[in-house]
N, C-alpha and C positions, 0 to 999 in steps of 0.2 A: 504494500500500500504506500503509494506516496503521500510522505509525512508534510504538511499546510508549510512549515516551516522552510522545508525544500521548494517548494512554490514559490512563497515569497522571496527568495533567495534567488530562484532562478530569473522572476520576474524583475525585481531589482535591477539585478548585475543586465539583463535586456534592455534598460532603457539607458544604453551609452550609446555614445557617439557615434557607433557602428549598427547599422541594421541589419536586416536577415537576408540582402547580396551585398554585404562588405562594403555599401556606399556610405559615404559620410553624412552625416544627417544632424544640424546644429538645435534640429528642434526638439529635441529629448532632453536627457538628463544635464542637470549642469555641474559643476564644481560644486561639493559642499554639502550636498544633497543627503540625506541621514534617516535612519530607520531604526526604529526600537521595538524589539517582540518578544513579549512572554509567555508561556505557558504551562500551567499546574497541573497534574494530574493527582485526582482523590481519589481515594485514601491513601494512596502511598506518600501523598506527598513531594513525589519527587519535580524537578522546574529544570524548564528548559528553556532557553535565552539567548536571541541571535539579536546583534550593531552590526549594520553597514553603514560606511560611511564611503563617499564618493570626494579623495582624497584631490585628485582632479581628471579631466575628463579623460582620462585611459588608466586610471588609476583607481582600485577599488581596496576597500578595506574592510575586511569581515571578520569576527568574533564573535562565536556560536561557544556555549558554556551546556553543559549536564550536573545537575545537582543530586545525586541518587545515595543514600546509603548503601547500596549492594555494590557501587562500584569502587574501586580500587580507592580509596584516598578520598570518598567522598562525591567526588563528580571527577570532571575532568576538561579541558578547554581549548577551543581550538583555534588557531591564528592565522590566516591567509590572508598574501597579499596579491590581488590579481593586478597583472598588466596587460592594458590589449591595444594593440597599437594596428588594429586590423592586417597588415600583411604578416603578424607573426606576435603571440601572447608568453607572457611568460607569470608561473604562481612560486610563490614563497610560503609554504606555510611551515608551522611548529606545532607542536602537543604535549598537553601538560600529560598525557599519557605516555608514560616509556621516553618522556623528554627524545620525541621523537621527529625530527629535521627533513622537511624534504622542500625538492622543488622540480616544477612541470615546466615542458616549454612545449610550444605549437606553431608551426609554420606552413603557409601557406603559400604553394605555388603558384609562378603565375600573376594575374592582374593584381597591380597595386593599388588598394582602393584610396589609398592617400593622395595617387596625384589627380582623383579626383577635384574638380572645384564642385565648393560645399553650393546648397542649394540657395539660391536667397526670396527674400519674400519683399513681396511691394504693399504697400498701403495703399489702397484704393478708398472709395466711401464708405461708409460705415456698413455698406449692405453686403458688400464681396471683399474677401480678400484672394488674393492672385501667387500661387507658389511658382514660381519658375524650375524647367527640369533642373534636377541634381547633379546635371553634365551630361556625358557620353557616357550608354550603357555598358556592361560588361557584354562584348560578343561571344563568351567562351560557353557552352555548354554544361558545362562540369570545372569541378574546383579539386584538387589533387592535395590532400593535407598530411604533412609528417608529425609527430611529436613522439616525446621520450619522457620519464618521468625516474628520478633516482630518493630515494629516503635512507637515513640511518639512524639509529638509537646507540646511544653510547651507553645507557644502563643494561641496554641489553647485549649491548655487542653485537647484532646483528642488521643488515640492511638488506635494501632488493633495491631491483629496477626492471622497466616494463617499458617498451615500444609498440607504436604502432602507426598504424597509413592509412587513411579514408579518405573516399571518393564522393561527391556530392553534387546532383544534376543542381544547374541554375534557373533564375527564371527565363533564360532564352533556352532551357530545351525541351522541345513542342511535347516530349513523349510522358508517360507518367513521372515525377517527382521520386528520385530513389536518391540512397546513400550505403554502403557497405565501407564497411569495416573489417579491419584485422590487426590483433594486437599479438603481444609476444611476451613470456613474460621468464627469459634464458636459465633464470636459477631455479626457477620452480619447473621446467618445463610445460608450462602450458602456453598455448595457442589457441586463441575464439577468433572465429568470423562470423560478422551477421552481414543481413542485407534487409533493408525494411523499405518500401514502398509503398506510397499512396495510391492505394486504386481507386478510389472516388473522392467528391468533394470531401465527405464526412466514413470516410473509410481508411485506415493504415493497418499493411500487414508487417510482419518481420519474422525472419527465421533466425536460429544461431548455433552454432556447432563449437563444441568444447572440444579438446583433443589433450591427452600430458603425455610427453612424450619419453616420460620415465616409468609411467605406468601400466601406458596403452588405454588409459581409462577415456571413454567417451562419451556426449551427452547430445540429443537433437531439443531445443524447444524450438517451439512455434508461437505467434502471440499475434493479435489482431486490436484492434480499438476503434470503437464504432462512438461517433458524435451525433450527439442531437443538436441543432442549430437553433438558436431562439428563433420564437415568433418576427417578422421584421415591422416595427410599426414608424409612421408615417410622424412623426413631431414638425409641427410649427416651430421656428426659431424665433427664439425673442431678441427683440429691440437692442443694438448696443451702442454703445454710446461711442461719439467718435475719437475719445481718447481710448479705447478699450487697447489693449496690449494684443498686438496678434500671431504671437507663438500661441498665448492661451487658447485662441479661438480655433486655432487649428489644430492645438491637442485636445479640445473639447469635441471638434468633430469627428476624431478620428478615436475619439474613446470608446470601448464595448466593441469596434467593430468584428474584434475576434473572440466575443465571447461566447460560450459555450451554456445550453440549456444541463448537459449530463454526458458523459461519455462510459459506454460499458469496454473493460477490458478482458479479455480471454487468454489466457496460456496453458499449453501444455509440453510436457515431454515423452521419451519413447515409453515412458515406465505406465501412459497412461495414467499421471497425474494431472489432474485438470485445476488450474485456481481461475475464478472469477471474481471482479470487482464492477460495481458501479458507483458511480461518484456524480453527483447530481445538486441541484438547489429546490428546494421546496418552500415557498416562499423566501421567507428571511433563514431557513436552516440550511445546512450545508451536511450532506448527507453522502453518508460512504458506509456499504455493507459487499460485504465479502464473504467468501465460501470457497474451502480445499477440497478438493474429489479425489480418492483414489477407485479410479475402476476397477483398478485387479483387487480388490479387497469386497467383497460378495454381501460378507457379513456387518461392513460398515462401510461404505461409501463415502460419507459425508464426513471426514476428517476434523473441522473446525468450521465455525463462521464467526465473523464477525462484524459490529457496528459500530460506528465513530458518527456524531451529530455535534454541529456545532452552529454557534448560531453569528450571525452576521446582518448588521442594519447598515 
């Protein structure tokens, strides 16, 4: 189940400077930009605790904390520093767990979306405002990406490291939307490849194949995710006044338009375990129930379920 906190996390760190083809984009987030989130869980008592702060515009700062008695030392804390400079990212982070050091880097071949020129915007009357293109699109079809990631714990004495390459269609290629993957990870021997693909508007599939090559051990899943689109309704725009600010106006328009009514997720593997999740809004609730299947098991099928409801005005 993806935990609210990884949401907001990922929605955050999305509204930088870069958008979803690497163009530059000065109407999102700005320098300085900061976010505070809590949450309790009863009767255990235990709190979970994520600060972003947007140090500047390709510089992110996050600090996600665990407060639990069962875990080692109380809770535990974690520090990452993102940099994303769109032709190529690099993370810093630390842990108060195993005082454990690592860092990621990502690079991107190909189109530099820097020497893009940024988009600009005209002030017209108070009734339109006018966005001029972002520049010259990207002609390439697909985006070819490396990165590597290295960690070590000096309490422990031990570390790793993991590579890997992905491929990614853009929005100039006509045919369905795919991205595949392959990672590597040379001390543990293992190797995963997936490939996942949108096949309709409100449809994504994906496969992935585990492989160790010290063991010979292998794994197939499969996973699919099906969206529900909101209803589209028709709003009147009100009156603004002709000092109004108009980055605002254009991030007011352009707010909800990828917002989702419910999305159901399905997964399985060879073993014929099936997990299913839906994640939906019900009025002001925010609603996620889940269920694990084992098929080959006659006598009891239905392994767990469960429900997370949370509410949101």
């Amino acid at each position: 189940m993806i935990e609210f906190m990884d949401y907001v996390q990922h929605a955050f760190s999305a509204a930088s400077y870069w958008d979803h083809d690497n163009s530059y984009s000065t109407l999102t987030a700005t320098a300085q930009d900061a976010l505070l989130y809590g949450r309790i869980y009863l009767p255990t008592s235990a709190l979970e605790a994520l600060y972003l702060r947007r140090v500047s515009p390709s510089r992110l700062l996050r600090l996600s904390a665990v407060s639990d008695s069962t875990l080692p030392n109380g809770g535990t804390i974690l520090a990452v520093l993102q940099n994303d400079h769109g032709k190529y990212s690099t993370e810093y982070l630390y842990s108060t767990d195993s005082a454990l050091f690592g860092i990621r880097g990502l690079y991107n071949f190909g189109h530099d979306p820097r020497n893009d020129p940024a988009p600009s915007i005209s002030k017209q009357p108070p009734s339109s405002v006018t966005i001029s293109p972002p520049g010259p699109v990207d002609p390439q079809h697909g985006r070819l990406s490396a990165g590597a990631e290295a960690y070590f714990s000096p309490l422990n004495k031990s570390g790793g490291m993991s590579t890997g390459v992905r491929f990614t269609t853009l929005p100039a290629h006509t045919g369905f939307p795919y991205t595949m993957t392959l990672t590597l990870n040379p001390l543990m021997g293992n190797v995963s490849s997936s490939y996942a693909v949108k096949a309709g508007q409100n449809l994504a599939l994906c496969s992935r194949f585990n492989f160790n090559f010290y063991s010979y051990e292998s794994d197939v899943q499969l996973g699919m995710e099906l969206w529900r689109p909101p209803a589209v309704k028709v709003e009147t725009p009100s009156p603004t006044p002709a000092d109004e600010n108009v980055e605002q106006l254009v991030a007011e328009g352009i707010k909800g338009a990828d917002d989702i009514n419910g999305v159901l997720k399905v997964k399985g593997d060879q073993n014929w375990k099936i997990g299913i999740l839906w994640e939906g809004r019900i009025k002001e609730l925010l609603v996620s129930i889940g269920a694990g299947l084992d098929l080959k098991r006659r006598d009891r099928i239905i392994g767990s379920v469960g429900l997370e409801v949370s509410y949101s005005s």
